[in-house]
PASE-532463 format. One record per atom (N, C-alpha, C, O): x, y, z; atom name; residue number from 1. Coordinates in pm, whole numbers, plus 50000, padded with zeros to 5 digits. Atoms other than C-alpha are relative to their C-alpha. Layout:
<rs>
  east north    up name resi
     X     Y     Z   CA  NUM
...
</rs>
This chain:
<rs>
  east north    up name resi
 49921 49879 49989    N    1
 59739 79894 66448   CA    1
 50129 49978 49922    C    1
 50188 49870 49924    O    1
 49880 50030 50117    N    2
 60025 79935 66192   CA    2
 50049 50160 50033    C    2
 49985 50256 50075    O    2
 49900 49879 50012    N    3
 60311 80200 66176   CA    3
 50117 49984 49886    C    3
 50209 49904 49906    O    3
 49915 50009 50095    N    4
 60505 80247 65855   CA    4
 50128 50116 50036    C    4
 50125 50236 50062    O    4
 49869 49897 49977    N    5
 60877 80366 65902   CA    5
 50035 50055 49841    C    5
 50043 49987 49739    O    5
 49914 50013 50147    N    6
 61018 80568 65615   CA    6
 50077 49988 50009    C    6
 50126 49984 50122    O    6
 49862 50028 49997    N    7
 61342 80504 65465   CA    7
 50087 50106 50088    C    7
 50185 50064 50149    O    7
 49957 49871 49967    N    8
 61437 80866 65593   CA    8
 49990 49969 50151    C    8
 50081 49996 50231    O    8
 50035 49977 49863    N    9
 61295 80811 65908   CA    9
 50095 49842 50076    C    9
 50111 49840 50198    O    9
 49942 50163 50004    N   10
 61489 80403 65917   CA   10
 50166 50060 50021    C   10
 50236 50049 50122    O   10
 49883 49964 49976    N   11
 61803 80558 65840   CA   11
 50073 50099 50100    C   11
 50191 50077 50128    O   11
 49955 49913 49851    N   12
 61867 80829 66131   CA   12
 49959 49880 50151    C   12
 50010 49879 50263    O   12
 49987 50106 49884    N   13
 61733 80517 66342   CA   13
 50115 49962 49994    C   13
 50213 49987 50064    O   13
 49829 50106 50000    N   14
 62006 80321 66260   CA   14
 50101 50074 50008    C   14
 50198 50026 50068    O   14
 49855 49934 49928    N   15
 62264 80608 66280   CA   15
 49969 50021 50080    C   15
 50071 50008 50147    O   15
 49975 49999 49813    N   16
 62139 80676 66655   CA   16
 50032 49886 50046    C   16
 50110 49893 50141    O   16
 49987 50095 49957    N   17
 62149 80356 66711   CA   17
 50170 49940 50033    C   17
 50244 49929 50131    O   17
 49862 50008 49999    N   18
 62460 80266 66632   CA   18
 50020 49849 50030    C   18
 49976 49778 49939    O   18
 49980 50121 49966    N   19
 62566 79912 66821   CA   19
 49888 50009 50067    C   19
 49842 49896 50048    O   19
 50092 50029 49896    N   20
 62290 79946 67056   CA   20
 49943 49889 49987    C   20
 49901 49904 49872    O   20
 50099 50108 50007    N   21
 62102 79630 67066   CA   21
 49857 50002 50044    C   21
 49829 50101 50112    O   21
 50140 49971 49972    N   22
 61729 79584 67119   CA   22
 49895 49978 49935    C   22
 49881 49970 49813    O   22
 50144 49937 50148    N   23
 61389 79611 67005   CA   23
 49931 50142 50001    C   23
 49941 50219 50097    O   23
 50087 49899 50032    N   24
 61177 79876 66886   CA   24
 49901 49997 50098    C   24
 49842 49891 50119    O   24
 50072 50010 49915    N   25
 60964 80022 67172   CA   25
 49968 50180 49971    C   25
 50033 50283 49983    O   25
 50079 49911 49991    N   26
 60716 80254 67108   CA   26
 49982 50094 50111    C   26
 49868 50118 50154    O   26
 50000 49963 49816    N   27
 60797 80439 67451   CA   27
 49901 50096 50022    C   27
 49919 50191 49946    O   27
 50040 49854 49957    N   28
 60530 80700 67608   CA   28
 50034 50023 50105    C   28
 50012 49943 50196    O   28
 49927 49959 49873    N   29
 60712 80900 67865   CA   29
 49878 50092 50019    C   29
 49816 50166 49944    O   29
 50088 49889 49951    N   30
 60490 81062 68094   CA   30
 50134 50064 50108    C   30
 50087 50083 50221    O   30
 49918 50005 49889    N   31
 60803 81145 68308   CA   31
 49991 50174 49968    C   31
 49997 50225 49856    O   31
 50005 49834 49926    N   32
 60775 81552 68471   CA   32
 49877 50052 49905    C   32
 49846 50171 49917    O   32
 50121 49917 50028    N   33
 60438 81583 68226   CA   33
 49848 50024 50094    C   33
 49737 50061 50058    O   33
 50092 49995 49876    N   34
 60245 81576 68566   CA   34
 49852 49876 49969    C   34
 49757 49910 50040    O   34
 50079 50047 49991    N   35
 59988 81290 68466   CA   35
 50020 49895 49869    C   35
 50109 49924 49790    O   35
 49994 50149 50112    N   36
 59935 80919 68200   CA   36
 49961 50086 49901    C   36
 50017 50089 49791    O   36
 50015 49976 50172    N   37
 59768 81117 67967   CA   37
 50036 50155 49936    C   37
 49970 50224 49858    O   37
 49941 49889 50084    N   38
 60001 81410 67885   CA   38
 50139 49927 50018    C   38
 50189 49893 50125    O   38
 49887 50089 50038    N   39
 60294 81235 67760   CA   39
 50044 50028 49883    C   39
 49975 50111 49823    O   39
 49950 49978 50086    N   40
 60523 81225 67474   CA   40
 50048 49880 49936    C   40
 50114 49809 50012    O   40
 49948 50116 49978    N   41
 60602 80924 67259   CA   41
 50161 49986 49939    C   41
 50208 50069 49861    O   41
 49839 50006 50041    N   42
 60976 80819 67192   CA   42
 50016 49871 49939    C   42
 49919 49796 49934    O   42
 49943 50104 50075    N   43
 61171 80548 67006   CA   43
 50101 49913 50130    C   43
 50207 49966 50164    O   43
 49879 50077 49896    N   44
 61370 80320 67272   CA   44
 50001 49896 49978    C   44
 49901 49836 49939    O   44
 49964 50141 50039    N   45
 61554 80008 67233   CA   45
 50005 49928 50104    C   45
 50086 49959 50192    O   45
 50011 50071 49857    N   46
 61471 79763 67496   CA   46
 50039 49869 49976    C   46
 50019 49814 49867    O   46
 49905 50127 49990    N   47
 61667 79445 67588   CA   47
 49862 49910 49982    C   47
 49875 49841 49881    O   47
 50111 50091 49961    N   48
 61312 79246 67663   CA   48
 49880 50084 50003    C   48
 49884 50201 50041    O   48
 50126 49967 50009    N   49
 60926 79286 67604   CA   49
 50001 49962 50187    C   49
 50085 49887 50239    O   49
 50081 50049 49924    N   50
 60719 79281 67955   CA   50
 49883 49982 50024    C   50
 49810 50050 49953    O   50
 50088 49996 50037    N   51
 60432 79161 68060   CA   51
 49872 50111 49953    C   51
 49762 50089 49903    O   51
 50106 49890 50038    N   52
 60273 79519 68019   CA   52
 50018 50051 49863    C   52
 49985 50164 49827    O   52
 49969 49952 50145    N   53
 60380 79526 67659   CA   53
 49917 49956 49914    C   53
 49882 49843 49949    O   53
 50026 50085 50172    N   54
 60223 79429 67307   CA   54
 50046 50031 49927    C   54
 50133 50117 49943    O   54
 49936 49932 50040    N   55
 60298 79464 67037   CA   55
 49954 50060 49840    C   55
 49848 50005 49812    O   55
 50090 49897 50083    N   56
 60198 79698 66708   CA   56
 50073 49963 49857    C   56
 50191 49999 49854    O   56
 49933 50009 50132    N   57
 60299 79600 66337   CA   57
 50073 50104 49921    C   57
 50049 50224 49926    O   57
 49921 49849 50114    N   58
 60531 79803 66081   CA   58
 50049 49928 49894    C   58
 50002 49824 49849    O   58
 49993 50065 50144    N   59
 60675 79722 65798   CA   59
 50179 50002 50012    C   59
 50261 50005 49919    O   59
 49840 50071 49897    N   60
 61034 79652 66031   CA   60
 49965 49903 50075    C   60
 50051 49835 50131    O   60
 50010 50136 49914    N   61
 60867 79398 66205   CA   61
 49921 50057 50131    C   61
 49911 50180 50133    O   61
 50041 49977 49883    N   62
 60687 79403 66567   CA   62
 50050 50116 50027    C   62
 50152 50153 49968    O   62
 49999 49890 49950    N   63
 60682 79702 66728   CA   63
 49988 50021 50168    C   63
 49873 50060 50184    O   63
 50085 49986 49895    N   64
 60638 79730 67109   CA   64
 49960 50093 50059    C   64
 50029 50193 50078    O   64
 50052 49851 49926    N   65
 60430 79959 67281   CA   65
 49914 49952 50164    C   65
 49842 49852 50158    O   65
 50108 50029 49895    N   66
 60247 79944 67668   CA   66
 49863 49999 49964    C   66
 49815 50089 49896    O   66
 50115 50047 50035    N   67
 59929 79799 67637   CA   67
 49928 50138 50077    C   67
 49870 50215 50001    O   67
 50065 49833 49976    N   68
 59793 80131 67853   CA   68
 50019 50089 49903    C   68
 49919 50147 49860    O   68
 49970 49871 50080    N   69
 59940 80372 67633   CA   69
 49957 50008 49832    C   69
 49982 50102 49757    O   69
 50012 50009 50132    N   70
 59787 80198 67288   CA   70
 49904 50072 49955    C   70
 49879 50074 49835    O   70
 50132 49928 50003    N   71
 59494 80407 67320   CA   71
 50022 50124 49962    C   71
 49937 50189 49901    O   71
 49983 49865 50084    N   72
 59625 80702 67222   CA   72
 50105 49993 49875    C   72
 50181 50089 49864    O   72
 49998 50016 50115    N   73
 59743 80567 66882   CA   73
 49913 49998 49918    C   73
 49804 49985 49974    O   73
 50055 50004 50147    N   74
 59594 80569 66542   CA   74
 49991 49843 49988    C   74
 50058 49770 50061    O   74
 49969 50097 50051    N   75
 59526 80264 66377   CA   75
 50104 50009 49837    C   75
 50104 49909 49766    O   75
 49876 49968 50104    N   76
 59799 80374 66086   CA   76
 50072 50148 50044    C   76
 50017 50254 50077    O   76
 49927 49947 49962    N   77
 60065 80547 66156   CA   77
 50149 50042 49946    C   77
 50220 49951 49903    O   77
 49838 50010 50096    N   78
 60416 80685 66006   CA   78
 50071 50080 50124    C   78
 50020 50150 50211    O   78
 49888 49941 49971    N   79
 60700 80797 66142   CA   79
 50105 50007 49902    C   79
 50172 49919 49846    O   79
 49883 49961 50100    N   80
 60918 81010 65934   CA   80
 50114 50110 50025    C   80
 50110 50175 50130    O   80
 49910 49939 49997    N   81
 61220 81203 65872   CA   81
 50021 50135 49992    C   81
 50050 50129 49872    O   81
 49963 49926 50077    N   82
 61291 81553 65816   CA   82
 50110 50099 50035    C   82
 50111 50181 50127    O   82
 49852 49972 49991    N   83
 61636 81658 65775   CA   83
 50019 50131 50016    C   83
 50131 50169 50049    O   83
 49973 49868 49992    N   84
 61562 82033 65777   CA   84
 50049 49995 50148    C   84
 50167 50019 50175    O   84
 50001 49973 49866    N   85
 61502 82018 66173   CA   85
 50088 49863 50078    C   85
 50113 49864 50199    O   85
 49945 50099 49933    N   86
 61686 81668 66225   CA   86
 49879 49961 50100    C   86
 49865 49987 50219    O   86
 50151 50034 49874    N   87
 61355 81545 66389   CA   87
 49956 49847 49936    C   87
 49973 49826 49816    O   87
 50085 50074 50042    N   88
 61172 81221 66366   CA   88
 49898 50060 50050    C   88
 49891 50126 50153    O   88
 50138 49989 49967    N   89
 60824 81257 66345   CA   89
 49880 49940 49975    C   89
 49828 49929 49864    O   89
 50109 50077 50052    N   90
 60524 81058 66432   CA   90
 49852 50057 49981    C   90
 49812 50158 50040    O   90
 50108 49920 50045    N   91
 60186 81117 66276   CA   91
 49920 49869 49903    C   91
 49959 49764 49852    O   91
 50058 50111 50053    N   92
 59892 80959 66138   CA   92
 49897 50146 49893    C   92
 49936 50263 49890    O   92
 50030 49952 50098    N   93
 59634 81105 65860   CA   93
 49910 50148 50106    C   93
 49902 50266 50071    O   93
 50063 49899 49869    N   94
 59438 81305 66197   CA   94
 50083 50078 50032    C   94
 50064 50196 50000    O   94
 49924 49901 49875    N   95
 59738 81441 66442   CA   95
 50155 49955 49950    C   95
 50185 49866 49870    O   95
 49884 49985 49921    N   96
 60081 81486 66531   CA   96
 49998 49897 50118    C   96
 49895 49898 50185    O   96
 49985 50076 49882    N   97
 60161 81245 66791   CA   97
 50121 50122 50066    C   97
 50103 50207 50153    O   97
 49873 49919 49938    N   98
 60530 81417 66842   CA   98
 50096 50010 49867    C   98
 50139 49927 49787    O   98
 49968 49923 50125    N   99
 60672 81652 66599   CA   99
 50168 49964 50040    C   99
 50237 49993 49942    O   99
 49846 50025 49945    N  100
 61053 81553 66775   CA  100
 50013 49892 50094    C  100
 50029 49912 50214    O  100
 49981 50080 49937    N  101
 61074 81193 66855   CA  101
 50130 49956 50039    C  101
 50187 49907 49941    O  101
 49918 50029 49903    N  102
 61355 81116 67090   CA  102
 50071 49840 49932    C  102
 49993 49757 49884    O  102
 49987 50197 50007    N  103
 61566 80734 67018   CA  103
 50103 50036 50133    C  103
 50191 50119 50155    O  103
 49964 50006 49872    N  104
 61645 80660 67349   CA  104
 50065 49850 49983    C  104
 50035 49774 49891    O  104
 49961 50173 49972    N  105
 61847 80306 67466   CA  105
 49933 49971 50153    C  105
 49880 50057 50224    O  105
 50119 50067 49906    N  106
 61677 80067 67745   CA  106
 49989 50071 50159    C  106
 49926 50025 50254    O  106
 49945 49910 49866    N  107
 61797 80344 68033   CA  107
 49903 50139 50016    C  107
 49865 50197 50117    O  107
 50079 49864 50023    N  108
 61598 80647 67884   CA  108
 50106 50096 49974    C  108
 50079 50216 49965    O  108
 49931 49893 50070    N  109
 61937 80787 67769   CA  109
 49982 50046 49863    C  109
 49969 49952 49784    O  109
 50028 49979 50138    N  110
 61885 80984 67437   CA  110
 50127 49970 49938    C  110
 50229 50000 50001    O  110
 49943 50038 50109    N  111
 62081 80854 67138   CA  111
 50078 50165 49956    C  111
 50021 50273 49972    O  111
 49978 49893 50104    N  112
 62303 81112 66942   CA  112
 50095 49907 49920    C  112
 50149 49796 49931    O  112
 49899 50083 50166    N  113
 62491 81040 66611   CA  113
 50131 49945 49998    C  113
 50179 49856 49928    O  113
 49846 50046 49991    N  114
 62859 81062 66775   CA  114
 50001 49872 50144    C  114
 50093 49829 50213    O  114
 50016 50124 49864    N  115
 62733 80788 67053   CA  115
 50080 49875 49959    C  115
 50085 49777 50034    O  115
</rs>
């Protein structure tokens, strides 16, 4: 399983980010979608992998994602930028994963630019 970031999509990481520290975590929130497999996935920076993690290649390095939730990935994957809507968005050559991915820090607060 591989996920290529674009530059577009690299650089609005790093301005949400800001100081945050972390790694890259493939997050799927199922939180108020009433069930595991209606979910949404997000970008969150997590202090530590656990043991329910693995983790998914890119071309930034490891990736982590819950070993439950890898099943509804692609085996290639992008996440990109587009500045009209200010959105990341992940997607593979099939689907949409999530047309407005979220960068969250290790709390589930969302990221904004003046953070």
């Amino acid at each position: 399983m591989n996920i290529t970031f674009t530059r577009p999509a690299l650089d609005r990481i790093e301005q949400l980010r800001g100081d945050i520290k972390g790694q890259l975590h493939l997050y799927y929130d199922t939180e108020g979608c009433g069930c595991g497999n209606s979910g949404i996935f997000s970008i969150r920076f997590v202090e530590s992998a656990t043991d329910g993690d693995m983790t998914i290649d890119s071309n930034v390095g490891p990736v982590l994602v819950k070993r439950w939730s890898s099943h509804f990935l692609d085996q290639e994957m992008t996440l990109d930028y587009k500045e009209e809507s200010k959105s990341l968005i992940l997607k593979s050559d099939g689907q949409y994963f999530n047309t407005n991915v979220l960068v969250t820090d290790h709390t589930g607060c969302q990221l904004t630019p003046n953070r």
